[in-house]
C-alpha positions, -999 to +999 in steps of 0.1 A: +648-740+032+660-711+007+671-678+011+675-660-019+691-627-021+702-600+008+703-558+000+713-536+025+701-501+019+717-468+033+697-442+049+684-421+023+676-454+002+709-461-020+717-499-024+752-501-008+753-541-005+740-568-030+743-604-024+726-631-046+728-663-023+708-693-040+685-678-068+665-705-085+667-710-124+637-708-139+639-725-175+612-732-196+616-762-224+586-767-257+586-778-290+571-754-313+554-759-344+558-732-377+547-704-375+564-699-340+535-685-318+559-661-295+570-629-309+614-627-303+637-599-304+670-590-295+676-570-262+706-560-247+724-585-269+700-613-263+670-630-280+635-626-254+601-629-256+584-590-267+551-603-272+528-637-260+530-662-234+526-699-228+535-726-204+552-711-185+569-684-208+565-649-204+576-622-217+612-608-207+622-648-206+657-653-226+662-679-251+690-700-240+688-730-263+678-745-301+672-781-302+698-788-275+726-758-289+731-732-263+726-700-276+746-670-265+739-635-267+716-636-308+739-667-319+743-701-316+774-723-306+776-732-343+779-691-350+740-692-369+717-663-360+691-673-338+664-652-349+671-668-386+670-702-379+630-692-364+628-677-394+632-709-411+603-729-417+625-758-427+635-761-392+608-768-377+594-783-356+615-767-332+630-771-298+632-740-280+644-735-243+638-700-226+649-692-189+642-661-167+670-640-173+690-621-137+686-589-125+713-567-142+730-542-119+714-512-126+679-534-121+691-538-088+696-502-079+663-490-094+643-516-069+664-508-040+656-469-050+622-478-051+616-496-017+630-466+002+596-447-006+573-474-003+590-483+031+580-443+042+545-443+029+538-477+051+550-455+081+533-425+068+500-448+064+500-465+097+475-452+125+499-458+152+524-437+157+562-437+152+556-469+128+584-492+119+575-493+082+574-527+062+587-556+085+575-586+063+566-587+029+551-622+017+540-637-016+529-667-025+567-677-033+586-657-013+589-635+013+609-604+023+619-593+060+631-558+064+650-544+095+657-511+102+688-500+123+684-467+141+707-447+122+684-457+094+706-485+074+680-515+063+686-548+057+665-570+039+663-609+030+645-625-002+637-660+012+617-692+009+580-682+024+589-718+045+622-705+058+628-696+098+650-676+119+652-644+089+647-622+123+678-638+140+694-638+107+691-600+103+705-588+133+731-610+126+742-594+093+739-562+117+765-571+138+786-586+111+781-552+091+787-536+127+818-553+129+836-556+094+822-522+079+815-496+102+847-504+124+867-491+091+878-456+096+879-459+055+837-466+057+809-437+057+775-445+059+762-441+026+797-456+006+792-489-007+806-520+011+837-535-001+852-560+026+860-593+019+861-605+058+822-590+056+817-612+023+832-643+037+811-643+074+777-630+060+783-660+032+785-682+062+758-669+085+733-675+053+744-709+049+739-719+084+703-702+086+697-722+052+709-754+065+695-752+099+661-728+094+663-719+126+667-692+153+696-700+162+725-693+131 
């Protein structure tokens, strides 16, 4: 059982809370022969795939490693540009590992920012009335529960499809954010939560509903 991630979102849709819990890595290892079939590029600092996809590879996937070297940022370990050596048809054949790079920050914001509309055209949508919006959200290898508070707060949970008690588990983070944030005279509503005791129990409560995948965490 795996639970992934945790946002909490504020009531008119900022991300006030972030938690990455136990995100898989997702690395991808071929030999290549010359000329390299992937088109690479530095982004942001790093080397990615801009165009093509194979085995796994797609494109936005970092490369991490050269025949074993770690590559940091465009470099290697041994201080050689990365996008040189794949230049270099002397160096091939080649070992090249790429890995699914993490959500930056801002990344982050922008999906929380574009839930909060999708979660009001569900309610918008539905034939019944006073709807409570998207509840479950489940792919084929993971699955999001949403819960709304009344003053309009939502939590939500990135877990395993497999994984039980996510219901139990919400209103849990609830009363833990109940308890450790909105009991600070210091907290409003739509500021972002910084609170160590809050860190510490909702790190716990996720554990336990990992361990146990049940109701009862």
């Amino acid at each position: 059982m795996t639970i992934h991630s945790l946002y909490i979102l504020s009531k008119s849709g900022g991300l006030i809370y972030q938690h990455d819990h136990n995100l898989p890595t997702i690395e991808n290892e071929k030999t290549f022969s010359y000329p390299l079939e992937l088109k690479l590029d530095v982004q942001n600092r790093n080397v990615v795939v801009s165009f093509g996809q194979r085995d796994g590879i797609r494109v936005g996937h970092m490369l991490v490693a050269v025949n074993g070297m770690r590559v940091t940022g465009h470099q290697l370990d041994d201080g050689r540009e990365a996008l040189q050596v794949l230049q270099d048809e002397a160096n091939y054949p080649i070992n090249l590992k790429f890995a699914r790079p993490r959500l930056t920050t801002n990344e982050k914001i922008f999906q929380a920012s574009m839930f909060y509309p999708l979660y009001a055209l569900a309610c918008q949508l539905s034939p019944e009335p006073r709807s409570s919006g998207i509840e479950i959200l489940e792919a084929d290898n993971f699955r999001m529960n949403c819960f709304q508070t009344l003053t309009g707060v939502k939590f939500m949970v990135i877990s395993d499809p497999k994984q039980n008690g996510v219901d139990s588990l919400l209103h849990r983070v609830y009363e833990l954010y109940s308890d450790y944030a909105l009991k600070n005279p210091f907290y409003s509503l739509e500021m972002p939560i910084r609170c160590e005791l809050f860190d510490e129990h909702l790190k716990t409560a996720l554990d336990q509903a990992e361990r146990l995948g049940l109701s009862s965490v």
